[in-house]
Residue frames as a rotation matrix with the C-alpha (Angstrom) as fourth column:
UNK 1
-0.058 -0.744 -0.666 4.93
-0.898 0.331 -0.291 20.70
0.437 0.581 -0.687 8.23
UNK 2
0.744 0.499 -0.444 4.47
-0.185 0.792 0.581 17.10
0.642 -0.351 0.682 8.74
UNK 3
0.128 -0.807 0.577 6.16
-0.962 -0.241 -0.124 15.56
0.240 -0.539 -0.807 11.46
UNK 4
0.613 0.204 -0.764 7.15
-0.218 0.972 0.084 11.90
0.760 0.115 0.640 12.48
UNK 5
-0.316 -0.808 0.497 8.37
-0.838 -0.008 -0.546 10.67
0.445 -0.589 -0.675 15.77
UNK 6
0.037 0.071 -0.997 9.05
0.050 0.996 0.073 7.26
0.998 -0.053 0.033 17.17
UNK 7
0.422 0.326 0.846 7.27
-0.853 -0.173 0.493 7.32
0.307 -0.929 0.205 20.76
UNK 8
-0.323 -0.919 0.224 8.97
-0.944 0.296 -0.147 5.11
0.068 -0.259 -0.963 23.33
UNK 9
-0.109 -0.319 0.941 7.09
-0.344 0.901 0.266 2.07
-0.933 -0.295 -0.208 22.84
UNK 10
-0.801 -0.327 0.501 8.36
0.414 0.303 0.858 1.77
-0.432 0.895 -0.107 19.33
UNK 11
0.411 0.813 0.413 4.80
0.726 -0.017 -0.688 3.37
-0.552 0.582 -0.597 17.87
UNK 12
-0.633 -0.773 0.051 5.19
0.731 -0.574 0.370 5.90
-0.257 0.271 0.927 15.53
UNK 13
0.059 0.575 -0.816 3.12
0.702 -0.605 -0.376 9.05
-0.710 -0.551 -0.440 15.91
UNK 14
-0.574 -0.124 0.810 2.74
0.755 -0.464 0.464 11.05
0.319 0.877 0.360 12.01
UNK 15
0.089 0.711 -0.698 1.55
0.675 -0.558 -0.483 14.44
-0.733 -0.428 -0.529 12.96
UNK 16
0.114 0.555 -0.824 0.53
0.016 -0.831 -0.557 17.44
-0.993 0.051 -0.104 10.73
UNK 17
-0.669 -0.098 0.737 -0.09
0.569 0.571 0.592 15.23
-0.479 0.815 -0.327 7.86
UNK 18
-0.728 0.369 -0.578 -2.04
-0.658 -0.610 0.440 17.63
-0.190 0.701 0.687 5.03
UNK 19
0.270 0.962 0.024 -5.40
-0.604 0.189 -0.774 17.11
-0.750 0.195 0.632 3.65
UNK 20
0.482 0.036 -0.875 -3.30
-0.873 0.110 -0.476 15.63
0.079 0.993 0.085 0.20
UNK 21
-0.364 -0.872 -0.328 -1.26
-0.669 0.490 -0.559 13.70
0.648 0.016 -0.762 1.61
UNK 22
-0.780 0.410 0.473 -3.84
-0.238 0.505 -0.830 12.04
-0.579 -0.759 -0.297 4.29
UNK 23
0.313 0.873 -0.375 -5.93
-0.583 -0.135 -0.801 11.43
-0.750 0.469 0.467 1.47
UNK 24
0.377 -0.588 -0.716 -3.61
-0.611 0.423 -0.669 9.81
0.696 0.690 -0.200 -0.85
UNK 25
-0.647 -0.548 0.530 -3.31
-0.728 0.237 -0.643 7.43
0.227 -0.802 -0.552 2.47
UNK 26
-0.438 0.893 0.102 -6.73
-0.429 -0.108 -0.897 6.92
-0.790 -0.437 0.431 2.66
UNK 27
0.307 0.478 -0.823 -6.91
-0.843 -0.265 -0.469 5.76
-0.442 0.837 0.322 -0.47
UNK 28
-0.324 -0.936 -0.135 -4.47
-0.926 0.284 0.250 2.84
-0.195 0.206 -0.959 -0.49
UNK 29
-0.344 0.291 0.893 -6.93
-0.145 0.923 -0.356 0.08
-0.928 -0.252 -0.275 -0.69
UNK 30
0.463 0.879 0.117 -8.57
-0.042 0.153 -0.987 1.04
-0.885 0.452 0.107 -3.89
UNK 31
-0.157 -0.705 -0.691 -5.88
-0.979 0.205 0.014 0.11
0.132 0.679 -0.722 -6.61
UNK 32
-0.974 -0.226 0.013 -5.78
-0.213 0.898 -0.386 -3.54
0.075 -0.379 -0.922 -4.79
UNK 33
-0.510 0.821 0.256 -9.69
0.540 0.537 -0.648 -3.74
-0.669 -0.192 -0.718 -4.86
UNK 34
-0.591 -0.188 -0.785 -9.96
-0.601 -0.546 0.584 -2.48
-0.538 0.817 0.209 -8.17
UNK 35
0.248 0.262 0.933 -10.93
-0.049 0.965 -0.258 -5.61
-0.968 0.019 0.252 -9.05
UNK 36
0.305 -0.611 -0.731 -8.65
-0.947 -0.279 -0.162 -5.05
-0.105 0.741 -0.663 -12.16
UNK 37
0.967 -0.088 0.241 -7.43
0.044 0.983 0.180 -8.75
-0.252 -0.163 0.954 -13.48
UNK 38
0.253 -0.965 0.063 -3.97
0.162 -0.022 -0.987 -7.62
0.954 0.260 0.151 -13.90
UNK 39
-0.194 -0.425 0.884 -3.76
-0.917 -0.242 -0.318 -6.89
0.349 -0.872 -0.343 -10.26
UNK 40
0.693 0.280 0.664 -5.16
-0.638 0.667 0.385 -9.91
-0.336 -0.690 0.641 -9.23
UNK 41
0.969 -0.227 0.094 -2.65
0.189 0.442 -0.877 -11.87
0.157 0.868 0.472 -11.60
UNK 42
0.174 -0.841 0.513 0.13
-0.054 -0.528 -0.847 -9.64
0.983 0.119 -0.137 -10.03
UNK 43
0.211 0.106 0.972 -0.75
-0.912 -0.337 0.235 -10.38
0.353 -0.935 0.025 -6.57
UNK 44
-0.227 -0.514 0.827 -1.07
-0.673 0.697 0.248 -13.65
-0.704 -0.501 -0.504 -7.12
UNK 45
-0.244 -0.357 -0.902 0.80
-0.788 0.615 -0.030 -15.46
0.565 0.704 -0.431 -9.86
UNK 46
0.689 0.166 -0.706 0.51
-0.567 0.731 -0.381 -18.62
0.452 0.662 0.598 -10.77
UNK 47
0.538 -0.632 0.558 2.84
-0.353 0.432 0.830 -21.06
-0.765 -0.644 0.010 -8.90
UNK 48
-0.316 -0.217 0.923 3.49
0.507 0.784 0.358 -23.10
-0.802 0.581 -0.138 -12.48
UNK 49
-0.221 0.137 -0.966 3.03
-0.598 -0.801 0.023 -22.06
-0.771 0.582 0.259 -15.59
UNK 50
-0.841 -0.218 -0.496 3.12
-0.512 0.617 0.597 -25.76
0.176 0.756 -0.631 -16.88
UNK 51
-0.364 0.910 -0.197 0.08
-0.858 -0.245 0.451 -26.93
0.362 0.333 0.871 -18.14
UNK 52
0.182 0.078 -0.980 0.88
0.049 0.995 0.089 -30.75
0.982 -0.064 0.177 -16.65
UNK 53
-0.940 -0.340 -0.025 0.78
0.075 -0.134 -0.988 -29.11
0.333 -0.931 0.152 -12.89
UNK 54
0.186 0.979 0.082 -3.14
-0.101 -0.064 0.993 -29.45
0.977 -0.193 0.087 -12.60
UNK 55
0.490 0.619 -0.614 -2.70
0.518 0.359 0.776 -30.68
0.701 -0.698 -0.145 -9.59
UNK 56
-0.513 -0.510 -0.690 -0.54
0.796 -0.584 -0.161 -27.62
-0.321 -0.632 0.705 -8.01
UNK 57
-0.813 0.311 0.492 -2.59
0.008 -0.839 0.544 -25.42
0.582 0.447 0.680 -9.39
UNK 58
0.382 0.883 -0.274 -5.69
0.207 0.208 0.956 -26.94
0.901 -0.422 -0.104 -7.55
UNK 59
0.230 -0.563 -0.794 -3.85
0.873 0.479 -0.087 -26.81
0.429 -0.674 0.602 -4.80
UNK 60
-0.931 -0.178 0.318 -2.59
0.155 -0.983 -0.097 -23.13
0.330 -0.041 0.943 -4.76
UNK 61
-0.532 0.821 0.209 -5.74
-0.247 -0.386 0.889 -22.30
0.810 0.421 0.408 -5.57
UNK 62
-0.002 0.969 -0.249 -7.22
0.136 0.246 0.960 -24.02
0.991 -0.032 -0.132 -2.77
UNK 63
0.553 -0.041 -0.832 -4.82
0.813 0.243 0.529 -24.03
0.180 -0.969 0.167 0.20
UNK 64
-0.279 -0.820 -0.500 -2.67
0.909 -0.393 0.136 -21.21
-0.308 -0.416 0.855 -0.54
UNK 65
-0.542 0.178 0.821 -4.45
0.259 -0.895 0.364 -18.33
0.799 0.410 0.439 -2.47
UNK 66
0.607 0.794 -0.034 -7.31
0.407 -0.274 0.871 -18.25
0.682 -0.543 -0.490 0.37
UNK 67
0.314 -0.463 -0.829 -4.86
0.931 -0.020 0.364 -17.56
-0.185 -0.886 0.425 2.77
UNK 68
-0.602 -0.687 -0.408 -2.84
0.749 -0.663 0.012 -15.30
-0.279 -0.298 0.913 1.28
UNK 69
-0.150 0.684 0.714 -6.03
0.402 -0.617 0.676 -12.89
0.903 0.388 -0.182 0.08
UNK 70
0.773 0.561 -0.297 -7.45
0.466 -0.184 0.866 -13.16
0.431 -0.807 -0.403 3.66
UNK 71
0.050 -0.731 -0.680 -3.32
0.840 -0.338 0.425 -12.10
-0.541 -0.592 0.597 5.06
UNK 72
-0.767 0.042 0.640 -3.63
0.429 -0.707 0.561 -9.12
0.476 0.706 0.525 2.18
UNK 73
0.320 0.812 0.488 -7.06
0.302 -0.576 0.759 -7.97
0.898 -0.095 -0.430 3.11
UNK 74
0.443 -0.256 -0.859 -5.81
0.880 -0.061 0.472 -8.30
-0.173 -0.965 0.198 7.31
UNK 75
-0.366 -0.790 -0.493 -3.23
0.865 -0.484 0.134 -5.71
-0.344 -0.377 0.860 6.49
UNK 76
-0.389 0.374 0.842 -5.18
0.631 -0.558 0.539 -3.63
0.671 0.741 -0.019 4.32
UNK 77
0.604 0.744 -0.286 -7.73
0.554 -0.133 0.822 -3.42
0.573 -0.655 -0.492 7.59
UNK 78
0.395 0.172 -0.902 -5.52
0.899 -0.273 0.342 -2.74
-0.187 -0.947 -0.263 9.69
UNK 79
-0.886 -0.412 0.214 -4.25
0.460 -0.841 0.285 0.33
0.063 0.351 0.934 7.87
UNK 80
-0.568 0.295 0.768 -7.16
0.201 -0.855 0.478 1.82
0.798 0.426 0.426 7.36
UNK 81
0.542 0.538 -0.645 -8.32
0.760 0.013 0.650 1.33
0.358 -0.843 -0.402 11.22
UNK 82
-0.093 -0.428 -0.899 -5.04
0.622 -0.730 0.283 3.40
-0.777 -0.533 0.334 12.47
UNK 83
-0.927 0.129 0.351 -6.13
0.017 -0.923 0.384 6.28
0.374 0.362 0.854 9.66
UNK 84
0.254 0.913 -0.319 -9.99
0.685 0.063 0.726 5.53
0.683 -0.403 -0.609 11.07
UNK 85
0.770 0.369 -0.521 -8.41
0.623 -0.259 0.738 6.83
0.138 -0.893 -0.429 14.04
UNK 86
-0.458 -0.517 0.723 -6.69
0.807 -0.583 0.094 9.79
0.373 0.626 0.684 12.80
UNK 87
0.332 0.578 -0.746 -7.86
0.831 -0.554 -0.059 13.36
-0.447 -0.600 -0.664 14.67
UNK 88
0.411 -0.122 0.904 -7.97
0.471 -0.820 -0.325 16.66
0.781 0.559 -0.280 12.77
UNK 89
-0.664 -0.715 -0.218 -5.42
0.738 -0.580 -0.344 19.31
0.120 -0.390 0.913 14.42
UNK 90
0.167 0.243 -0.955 -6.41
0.282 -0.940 -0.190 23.04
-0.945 -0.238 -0.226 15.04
UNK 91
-0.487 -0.257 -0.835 -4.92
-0.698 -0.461 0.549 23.96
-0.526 0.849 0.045 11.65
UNK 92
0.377 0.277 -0.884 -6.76
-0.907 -0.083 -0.413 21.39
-0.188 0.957 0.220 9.77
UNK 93
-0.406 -0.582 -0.705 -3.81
-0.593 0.755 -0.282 18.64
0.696 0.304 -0.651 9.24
UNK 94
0.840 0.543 -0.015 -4.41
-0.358 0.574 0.736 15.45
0.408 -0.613 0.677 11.10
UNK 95
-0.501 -0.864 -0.056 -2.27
-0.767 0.473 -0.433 13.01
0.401 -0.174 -0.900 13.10
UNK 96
0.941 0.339 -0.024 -2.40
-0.331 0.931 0.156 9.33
0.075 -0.139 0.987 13.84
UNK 97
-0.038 -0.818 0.574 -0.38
-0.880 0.299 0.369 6.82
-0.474 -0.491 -0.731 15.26
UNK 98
0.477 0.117 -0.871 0.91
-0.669 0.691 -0.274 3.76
0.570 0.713 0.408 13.85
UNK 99
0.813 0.188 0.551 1.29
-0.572 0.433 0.697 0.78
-0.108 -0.881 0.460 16.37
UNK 100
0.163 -0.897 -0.411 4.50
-0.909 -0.298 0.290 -0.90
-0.382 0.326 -0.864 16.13
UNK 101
-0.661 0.005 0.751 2.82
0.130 0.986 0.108 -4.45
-0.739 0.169 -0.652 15.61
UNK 102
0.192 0.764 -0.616 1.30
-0.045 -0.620 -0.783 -2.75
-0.980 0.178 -0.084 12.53
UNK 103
0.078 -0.835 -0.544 4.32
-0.589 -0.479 0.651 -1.94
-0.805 0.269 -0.529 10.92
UNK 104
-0.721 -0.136 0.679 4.16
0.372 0.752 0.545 -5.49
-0.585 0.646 -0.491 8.66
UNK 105
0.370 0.924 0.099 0.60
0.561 -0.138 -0.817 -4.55
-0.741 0.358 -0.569 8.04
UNK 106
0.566 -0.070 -0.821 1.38
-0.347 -0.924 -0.161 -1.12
-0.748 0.376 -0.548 6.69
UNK 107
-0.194 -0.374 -0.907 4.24
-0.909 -0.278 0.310 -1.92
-0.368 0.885 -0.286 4.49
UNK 108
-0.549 0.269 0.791 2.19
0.599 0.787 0.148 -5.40
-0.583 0.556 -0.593 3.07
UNK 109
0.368 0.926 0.085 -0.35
0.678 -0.205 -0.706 -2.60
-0.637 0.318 -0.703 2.27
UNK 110
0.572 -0.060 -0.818 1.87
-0.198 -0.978 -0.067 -0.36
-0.796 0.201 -0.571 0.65
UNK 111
-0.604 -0.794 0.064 3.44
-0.387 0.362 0.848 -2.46
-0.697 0.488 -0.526 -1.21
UNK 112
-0.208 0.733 0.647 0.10
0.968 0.250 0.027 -4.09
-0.142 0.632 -0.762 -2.98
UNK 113
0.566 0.457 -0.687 -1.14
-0.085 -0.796 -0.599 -0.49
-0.820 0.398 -0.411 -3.45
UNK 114
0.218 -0.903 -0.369 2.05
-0.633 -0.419 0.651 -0.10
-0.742 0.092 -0.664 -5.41
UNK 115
-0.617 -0.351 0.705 2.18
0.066 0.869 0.490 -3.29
-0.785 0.349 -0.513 -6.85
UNK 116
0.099 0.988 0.116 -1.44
0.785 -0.006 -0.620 -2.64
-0.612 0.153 -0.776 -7.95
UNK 117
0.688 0.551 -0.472 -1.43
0.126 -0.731 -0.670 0.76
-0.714 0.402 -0.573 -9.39
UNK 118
-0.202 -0.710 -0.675 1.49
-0.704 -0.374 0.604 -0.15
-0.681 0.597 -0.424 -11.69
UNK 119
-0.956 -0.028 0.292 -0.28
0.236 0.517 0.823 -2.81
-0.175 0.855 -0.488 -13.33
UNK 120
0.292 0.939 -0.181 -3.35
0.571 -0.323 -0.755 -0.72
-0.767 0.117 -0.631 -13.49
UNK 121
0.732 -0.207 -0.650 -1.17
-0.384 -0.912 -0.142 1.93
-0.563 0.354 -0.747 -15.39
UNK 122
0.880 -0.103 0.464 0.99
0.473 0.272 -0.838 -0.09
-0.040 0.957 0.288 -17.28
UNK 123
0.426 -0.782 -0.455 4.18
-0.722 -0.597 0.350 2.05
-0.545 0.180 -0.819 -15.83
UNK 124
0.727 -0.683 0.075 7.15
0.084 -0.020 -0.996 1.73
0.682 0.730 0.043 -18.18
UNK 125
0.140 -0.778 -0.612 10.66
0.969 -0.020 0.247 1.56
-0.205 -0.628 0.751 -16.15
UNK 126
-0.572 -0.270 0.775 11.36
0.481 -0.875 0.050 4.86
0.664 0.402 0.631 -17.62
UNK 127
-0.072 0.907 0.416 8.24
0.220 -0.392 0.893 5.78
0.973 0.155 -0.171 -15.99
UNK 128
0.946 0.296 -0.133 8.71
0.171 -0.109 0.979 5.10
0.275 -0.949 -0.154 -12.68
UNK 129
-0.023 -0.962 -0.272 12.11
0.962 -0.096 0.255 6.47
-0.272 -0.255 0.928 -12.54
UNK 130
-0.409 -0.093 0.908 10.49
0.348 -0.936 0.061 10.36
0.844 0.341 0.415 -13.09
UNK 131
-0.941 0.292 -0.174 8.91
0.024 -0.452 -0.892 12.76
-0.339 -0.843 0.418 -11.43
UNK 132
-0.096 0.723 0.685 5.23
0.995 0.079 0.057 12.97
-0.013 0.687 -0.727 -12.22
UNK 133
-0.683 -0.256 0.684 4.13
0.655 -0.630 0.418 16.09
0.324 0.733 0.598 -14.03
UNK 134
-0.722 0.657 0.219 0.42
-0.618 -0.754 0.222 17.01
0.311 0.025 0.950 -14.47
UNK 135
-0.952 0.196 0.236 -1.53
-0.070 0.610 -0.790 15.80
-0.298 -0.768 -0.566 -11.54
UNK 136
-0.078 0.996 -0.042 -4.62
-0.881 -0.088 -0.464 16.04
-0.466 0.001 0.885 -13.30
UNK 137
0.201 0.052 -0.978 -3.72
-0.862 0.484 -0.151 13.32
0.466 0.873 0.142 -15.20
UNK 138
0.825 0.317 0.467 -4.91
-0.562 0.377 0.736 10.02
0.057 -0.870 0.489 -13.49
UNK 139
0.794 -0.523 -0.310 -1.70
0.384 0.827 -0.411 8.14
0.471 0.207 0.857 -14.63
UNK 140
-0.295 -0.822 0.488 0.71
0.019 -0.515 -0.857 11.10
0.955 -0.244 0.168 -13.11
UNK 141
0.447 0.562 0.696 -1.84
-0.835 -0.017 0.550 11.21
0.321 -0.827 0.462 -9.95
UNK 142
0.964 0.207 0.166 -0.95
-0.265 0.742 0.616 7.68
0.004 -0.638 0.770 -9.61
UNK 143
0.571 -0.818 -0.076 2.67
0.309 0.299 -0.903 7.82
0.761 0.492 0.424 -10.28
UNK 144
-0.276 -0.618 0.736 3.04
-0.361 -0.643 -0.675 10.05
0.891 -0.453 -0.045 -7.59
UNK 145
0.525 0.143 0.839 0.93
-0.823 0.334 0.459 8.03
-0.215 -0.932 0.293 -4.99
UNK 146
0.939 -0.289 -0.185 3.54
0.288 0.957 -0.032 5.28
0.187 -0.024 0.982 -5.89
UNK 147
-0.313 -0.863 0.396 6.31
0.199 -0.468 -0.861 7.68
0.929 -0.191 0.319 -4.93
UNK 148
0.261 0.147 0.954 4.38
-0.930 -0.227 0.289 8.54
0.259 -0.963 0.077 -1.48
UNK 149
0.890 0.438 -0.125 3.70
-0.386 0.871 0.304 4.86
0.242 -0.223 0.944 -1.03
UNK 150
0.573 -0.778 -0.257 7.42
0.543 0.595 -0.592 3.73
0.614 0.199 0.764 -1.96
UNK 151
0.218 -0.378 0.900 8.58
-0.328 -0.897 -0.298 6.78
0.919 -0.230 -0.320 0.12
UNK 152
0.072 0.164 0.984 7.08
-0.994 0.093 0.057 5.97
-0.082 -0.982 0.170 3.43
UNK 153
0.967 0.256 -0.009 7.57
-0.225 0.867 0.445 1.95
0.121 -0.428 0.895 2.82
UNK 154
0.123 -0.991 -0.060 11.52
0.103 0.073 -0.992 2.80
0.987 0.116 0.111 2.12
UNK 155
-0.344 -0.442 0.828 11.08
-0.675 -0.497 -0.546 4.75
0.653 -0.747 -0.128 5.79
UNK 156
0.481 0.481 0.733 9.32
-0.875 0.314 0.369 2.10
-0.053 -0.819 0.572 7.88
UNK 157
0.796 -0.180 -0.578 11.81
0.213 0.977 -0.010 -0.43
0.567 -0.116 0.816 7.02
UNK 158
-0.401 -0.813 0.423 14.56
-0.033 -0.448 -0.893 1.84
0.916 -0.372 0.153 8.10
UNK 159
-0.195 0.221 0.956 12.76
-0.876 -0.477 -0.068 1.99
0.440 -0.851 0.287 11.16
UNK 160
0.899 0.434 0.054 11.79
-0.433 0.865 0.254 -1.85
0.063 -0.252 0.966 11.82
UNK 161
0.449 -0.894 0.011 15.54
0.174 0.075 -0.982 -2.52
0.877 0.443 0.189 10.74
């Protein structure tokens, strides 16, 4: 049964995380590097929408999108260094530790997963207010890793808080 305890300098230590559930972790980059143009488009809008802002647009585009890609990708990394360094139990499950100057990282990255795999899928409010059904089906598959995702980014603010 998984466990989760906040070690005394503020890290937080996830032990006997499951093969499904450390996998659906493991996985959080590839919605957001999809290279899907509705995610990119959702990540990062448009400052203006008016067609007489050429020159904020150039602008975005030059001083502010680089940045924020390169602060997107940073967190991405460092998520998938503290699962890198993730260690398989006796039974199988794994455990890793999440550093407490991470913590932004993690829930920037969980949030673009998230952000990402609902405009990949097109959810529907309706949609993301169920349970998903039939995990074979990639659109329920991903409905539920936006319920893990939204899970654990609901707990790590409670815990930064």
């Amino acid at each position: 049964m998984l466990t989760i305890q906040i070690l005394p300098n503020g890290s937080i230590l996830f032990n006997q995380v499951g093969d499904p559930l450390f996998e659906i972790l493991c996985s959080i980059r590839e919605p957001v590097e999809s290279g899907d143009p509705l995610v990119e488009s959702r990540l990062f809008p448009q400052p203006s929408e008016d067609a007489d802002e050429d020159d904020l647009l150039d602008d975005w585009k030059s001083l502010v999108e680089p940045d924020l890609h390169d602060s997107f990708l940073a967190a991405r990394e460092s998520v998938v260094a503290d699962l890198r360094g993730a260690q398989k139990n006796s039974d199988g499950s794994y455990h890793f530790t999440i550093p407490r100057s991470h913590l932004d990282n993690w829930l920037s990255a969980l949030n673009q997963a998230r952000l990402a795999l609902a405009e990949i899928h097109q959810f529907t409010e309706a949609e993301l207010s169920r349970a998903p059904d039939d995990l074979n089906d990639p659109r329920e598959l991903a409905l539920m890793r936006m319920g893990v995702y939204g899970t654990l980014q609901e707990w790590l603010v409670s815990v930064v808080e």
